[in-house]
C-alpha positions as CSV (number, residue, x, y, z in Angstrom):
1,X,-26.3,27.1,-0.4
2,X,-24.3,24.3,1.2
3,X,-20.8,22.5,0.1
4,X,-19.9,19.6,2.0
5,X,-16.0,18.3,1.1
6,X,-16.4,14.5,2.6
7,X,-12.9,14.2,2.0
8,X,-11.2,17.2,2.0
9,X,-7.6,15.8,1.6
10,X,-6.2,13.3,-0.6
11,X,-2.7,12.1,0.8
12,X,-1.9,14.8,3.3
13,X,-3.4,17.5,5.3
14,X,-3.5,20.5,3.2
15,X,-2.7,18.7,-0.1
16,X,-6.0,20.2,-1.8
17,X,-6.9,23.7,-2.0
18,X,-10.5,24.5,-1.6
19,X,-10.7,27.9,-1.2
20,X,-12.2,28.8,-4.1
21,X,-15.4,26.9,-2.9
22,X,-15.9,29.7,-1.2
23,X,-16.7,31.8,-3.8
24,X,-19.6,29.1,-4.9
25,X,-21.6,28.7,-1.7
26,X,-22.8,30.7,1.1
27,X,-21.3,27.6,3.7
28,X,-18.9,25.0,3.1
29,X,-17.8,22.3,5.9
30,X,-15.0,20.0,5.4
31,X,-14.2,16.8,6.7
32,X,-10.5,14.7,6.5
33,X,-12.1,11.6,6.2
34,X,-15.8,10.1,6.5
35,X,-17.0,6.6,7.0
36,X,-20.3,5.3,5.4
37,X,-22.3,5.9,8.4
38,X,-21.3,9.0,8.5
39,X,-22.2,10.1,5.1
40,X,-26.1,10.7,5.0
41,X,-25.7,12.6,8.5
42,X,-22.8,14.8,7.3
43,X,-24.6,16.1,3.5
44,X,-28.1,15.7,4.8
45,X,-28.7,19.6,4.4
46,X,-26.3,20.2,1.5
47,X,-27.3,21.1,-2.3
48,X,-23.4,20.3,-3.2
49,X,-21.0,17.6,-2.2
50,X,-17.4,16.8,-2.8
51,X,-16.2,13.2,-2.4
52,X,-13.4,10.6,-3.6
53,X,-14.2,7.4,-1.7
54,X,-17.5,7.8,0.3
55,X,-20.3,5.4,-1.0
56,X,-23.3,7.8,-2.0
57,X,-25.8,4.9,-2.7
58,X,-29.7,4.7,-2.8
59,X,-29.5,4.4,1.4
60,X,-27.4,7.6,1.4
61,X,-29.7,9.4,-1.1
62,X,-32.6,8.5,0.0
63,X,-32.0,10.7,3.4
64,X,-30.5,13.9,1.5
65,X,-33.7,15.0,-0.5
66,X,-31.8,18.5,-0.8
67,X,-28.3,17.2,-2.8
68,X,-28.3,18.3,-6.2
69,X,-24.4,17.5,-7.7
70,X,-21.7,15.4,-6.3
71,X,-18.0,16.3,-7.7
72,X,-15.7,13.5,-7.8
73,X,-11.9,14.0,-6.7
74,X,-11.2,11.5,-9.3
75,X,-11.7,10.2,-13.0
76,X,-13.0,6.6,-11.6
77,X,-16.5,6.4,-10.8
78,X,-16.8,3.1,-9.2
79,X,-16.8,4.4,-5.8
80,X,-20.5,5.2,-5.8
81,X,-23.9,4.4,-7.6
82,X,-24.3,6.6,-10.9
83,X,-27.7,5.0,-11.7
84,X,-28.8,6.0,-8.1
85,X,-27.9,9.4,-8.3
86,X,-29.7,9.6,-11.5
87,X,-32.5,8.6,-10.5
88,X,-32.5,10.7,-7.7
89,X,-31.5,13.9,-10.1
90,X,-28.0,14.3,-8.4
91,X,-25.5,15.3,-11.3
92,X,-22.1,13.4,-11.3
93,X,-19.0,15.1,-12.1
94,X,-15.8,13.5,-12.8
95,X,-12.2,15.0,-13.3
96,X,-10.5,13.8,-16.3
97,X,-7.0,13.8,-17.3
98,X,-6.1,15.3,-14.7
99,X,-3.1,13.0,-13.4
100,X,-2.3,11.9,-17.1
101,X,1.5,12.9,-16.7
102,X,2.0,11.8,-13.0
103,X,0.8,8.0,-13.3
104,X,2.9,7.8,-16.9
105,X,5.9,9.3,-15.0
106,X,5.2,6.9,-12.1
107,X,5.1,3.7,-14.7
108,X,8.2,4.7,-15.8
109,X,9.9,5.2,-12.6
110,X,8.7,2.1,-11.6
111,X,10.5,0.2,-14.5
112,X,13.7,2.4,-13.4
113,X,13.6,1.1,-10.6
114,X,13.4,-2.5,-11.3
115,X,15.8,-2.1,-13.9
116,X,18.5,-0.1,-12.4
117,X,17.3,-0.7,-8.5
118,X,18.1,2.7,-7.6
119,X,17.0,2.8,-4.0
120,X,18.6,-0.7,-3.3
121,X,22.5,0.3,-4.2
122,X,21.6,3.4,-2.6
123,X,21.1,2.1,0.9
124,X,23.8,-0.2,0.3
125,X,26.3,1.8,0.4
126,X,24.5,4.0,2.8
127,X,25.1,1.0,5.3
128,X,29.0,1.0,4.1
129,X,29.1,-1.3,0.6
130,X,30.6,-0.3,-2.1
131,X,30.4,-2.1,-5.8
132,X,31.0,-5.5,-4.7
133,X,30.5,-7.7,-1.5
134,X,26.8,-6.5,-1.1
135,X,25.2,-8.9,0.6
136,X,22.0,-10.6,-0.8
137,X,19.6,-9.0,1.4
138,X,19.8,-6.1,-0.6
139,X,17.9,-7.7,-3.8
140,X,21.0,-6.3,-6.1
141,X,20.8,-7.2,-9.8
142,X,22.2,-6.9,-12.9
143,X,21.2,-3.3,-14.3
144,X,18.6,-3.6,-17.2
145,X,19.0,-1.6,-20.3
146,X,15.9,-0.4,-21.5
147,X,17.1,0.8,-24.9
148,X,15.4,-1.3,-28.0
149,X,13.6,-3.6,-25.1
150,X,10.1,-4.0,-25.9
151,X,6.9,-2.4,-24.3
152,X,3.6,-3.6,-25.0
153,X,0.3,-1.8,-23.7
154,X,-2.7,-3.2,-23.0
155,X,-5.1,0.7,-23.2
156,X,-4.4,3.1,-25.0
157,X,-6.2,6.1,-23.3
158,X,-4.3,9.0,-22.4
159,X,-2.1,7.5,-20.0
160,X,-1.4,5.1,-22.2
161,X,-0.3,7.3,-25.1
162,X,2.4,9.0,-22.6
163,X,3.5,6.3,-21.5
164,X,4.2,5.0,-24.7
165,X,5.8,8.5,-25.6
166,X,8.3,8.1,-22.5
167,X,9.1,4.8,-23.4
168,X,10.0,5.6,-27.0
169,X,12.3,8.2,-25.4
170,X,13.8,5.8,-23.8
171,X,14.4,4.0,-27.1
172,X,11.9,1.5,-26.4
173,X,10.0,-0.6,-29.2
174,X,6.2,0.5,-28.4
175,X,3.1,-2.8,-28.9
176,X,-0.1,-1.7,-28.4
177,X,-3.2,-3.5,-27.7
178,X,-6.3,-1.6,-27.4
179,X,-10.1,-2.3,-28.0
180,X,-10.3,1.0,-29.8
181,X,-9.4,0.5,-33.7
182,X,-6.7,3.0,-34.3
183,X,-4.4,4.0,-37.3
184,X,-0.7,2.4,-36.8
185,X,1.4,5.8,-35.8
186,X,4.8,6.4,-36.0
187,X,6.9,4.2,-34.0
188,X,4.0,2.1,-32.0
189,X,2.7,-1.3,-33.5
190,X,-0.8,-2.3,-32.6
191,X,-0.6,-6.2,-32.4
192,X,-3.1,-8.8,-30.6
193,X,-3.0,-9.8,-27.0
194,X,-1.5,-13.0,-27.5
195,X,1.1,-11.1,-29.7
196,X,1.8,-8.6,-27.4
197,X,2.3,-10.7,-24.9
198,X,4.8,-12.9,-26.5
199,X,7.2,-10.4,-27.5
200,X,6.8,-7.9,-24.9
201,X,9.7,-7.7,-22.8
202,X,7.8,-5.3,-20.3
203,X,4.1,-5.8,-19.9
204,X,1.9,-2.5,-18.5
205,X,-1.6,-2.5,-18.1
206,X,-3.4,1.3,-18.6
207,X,-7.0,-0.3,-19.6
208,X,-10.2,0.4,-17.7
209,X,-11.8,-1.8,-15.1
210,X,-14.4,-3.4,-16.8
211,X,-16.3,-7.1,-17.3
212,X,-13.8,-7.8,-19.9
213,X,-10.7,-6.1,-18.3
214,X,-11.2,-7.9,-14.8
215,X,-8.6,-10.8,-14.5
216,X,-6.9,-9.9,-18.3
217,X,-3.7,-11.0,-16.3
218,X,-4.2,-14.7,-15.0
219,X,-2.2,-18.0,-15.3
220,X,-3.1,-18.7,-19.0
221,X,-2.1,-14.9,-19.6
222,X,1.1,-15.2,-17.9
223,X,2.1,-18.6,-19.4
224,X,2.3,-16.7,-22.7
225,X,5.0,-13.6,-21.4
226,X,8.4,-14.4,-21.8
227,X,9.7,-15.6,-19.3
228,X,11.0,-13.0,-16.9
229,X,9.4,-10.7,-17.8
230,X,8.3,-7.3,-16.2
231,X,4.3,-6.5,-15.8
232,X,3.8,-2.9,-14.4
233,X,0.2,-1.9,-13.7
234,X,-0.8,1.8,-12.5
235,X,-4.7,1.4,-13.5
236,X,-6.6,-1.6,-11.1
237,X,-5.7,-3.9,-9.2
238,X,-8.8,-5.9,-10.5
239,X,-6.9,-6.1,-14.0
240,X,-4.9,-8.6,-12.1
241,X,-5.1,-12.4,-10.8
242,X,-3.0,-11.6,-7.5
243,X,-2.2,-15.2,-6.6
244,X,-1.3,-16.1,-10.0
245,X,1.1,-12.9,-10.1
246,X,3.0,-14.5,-7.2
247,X,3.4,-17.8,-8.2
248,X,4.8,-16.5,-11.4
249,X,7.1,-14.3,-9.4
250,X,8.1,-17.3,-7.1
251,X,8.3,-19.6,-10.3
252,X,10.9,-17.1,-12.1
253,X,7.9,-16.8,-15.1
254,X,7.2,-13.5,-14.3
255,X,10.6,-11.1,-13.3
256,X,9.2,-8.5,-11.3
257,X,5.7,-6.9,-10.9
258,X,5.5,-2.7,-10.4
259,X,2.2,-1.6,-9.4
260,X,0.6,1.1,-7.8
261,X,-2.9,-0.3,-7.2
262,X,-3.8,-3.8,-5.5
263,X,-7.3,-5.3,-5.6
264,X,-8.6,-4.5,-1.8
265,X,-6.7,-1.4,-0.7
266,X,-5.2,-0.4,1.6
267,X,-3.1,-3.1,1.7
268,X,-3.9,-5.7,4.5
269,X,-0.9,-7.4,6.2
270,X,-1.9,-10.4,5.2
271,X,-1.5,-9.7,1.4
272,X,0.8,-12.1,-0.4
273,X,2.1,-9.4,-2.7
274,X,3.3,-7.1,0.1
275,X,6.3,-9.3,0.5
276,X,6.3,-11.5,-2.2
277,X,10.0,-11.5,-4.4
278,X,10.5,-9.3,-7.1
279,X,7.3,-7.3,-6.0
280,X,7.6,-3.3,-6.0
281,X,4.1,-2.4,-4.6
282,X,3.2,1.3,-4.3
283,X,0.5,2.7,-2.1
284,X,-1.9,4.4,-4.9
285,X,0.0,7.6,-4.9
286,X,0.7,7.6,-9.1
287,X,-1.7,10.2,-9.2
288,X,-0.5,12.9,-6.1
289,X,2.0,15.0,-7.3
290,X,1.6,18.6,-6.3
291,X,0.7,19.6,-9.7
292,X,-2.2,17.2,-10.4
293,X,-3.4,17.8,-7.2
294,X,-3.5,21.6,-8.2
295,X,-5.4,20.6,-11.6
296,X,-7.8,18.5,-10.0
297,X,-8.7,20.8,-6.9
298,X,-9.4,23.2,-9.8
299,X,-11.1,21.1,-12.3
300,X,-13.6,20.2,-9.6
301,X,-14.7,23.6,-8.4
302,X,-14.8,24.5,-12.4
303,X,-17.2,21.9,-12.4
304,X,-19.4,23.3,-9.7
305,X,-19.6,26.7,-11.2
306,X,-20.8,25.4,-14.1
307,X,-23.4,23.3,-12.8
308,X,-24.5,26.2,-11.2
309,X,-24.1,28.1,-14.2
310,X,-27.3,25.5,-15.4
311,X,-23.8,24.0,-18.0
312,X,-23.2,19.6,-17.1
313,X,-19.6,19.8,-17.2
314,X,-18.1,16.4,-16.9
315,X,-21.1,15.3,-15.9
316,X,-20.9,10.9,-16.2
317,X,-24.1,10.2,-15.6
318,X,-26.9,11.7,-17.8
319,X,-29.4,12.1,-18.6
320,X,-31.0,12.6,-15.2
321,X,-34.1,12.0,-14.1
């Protein structure tokens, strides 16, 4: 039996460990990186493939007659064709959860940082300033104090729910707005959009890319924040109408924007947002700390041995055909 790892890193060289792959297949082959037209050539002879960007499509599948499961390095499945793969009787596997804590850590510390601008007095006085006299070129601000500031949520998945639990730490007041009809719980308020988006004071998206979700933060969305106020996103870029997100930034209705995710990654240099004001634009790496890299690097050859075990763990897209 053959394991193909299409991409066999995630951020850098080394950052997964696969060994334990070994133990599943008689061969395994690993590539950094692979571009489309490389795909079909590369798993042609495999029963087994491990991917987190490639495109397998009906083109791809159609020339590997022997693949039998594809493991994601990821929870999204949008980076290939589930109904393909069914079709085709190639078992998708998915991690969940396994960067819950990371990308809820990494919301926060994007707020910190627009609130206290950390990294901006730092280099300040790195470069000789002290408490006054900075120049402006430095962006420095007025510290924010989070305490009894409101938060409101649009998703309420597990992310979500930590988020809101590091928040509330913080001392936050916690609006929620989710699709899912939940029992209030102590300390959040589940409110409508319009609601939380009139008294939200800080705006963060953890909702799923979906028909409905695509564009939920536009002009007429915006309009109705406060104005000034902060909108983080750490789930898709395609949540968000980028051009309106600037002109609210250059118009002063929107304070700052935090995100982690951008509608066509990697960023092009052309992007509006990359230097817009008030922008705080991280390259997708919510997710990479070392230990959800460990989890997932784990999680995904759990899911192989259990495939192989004749057990669909995690799989997203039966039944198959």
């Amino acid at each position: 039996m053959k394991i193909v790892v299409l991409d066999s890193y995630c951020v850098r060289p080394d950052d997964l460990d696969w060994s334990m792959l070994h133990e599943l297949a008689d061969q395994v082959e690993y590539y950094p990186r692979t571009r489309y037209e490389e795909i079909a050539p590369r798993i042609a002879g495999a029963e087994f493939v491990v991917t987190n960007k490639c495109r397998i499509d009906e083109a791809v599948l159609a020339q590997c007659p022997n693949l039998r499961w594809v493991g994601l390095t990821a929870t999204g499945t949008d980076s290939l064709d589930l109904e393909a793969c069914r079709r085709h009787g190639v078992a998708v596997a998915n991690v969940p959860g396994y960067s819950t804590y990371s990308v809820a850590q990494h919301t926060l510390a994007l707020l910190l940082e627009i609130a206290n601008g950390t990294s901006r007095r730092a280099q300040s006085l790195r470069d000789g300033y002290w408490q006054t006299g900075v120049p402006d070129k430095y962006g420095i601000q007025p510290h924010i104090e989070l305490y009894d500031q409101t938060i409101g949520l649009i998703g309420f998945g597990a992310i979500g729910q930590a988020t809101a639990r590091i928040a509330q730490g913080f001392g936050m007041r916690v609006l929620v707005h989710t699709r899912t009809k939940r029992e209030n719980q102590p300390g959040l308020t589940f409110v409508s959009l319009e609601e939380l988006l009139q008294q939200s004071d800080v705006v963060s998206l953890h909702c799923p890319a979906t028909q409905e979700t695509k564009g939920i933060i536009n002009r007429e969305t915006l309009a109705k924040m406060k104005p000034g106020a902060i909108l983080l996103n750490t789930a898709r870029g395609s949540l968000v109408d980028e051009d309106a997100v600037v002109e609210a930034l250059k118009t002063g209705q929107l304070g700052w924007y935090g995100a982690d995710v951008l509608c066509h990654e990697p960023v092009e240099e052309s992007e509006p947002l990359r230097l817009a004001p008030h922008a705080l634009i991280t390259p997708h790496v919510a997710w990479a700390t070392t230990k959800a890299l460990e989890r997932l690097a784990k999680e995904v050859c759990e899911n192989l041995k259990a495939f192989q075990q004749g057990e669909m763990r995690n799989v997203v897209n039966l039944p198959l055909k």
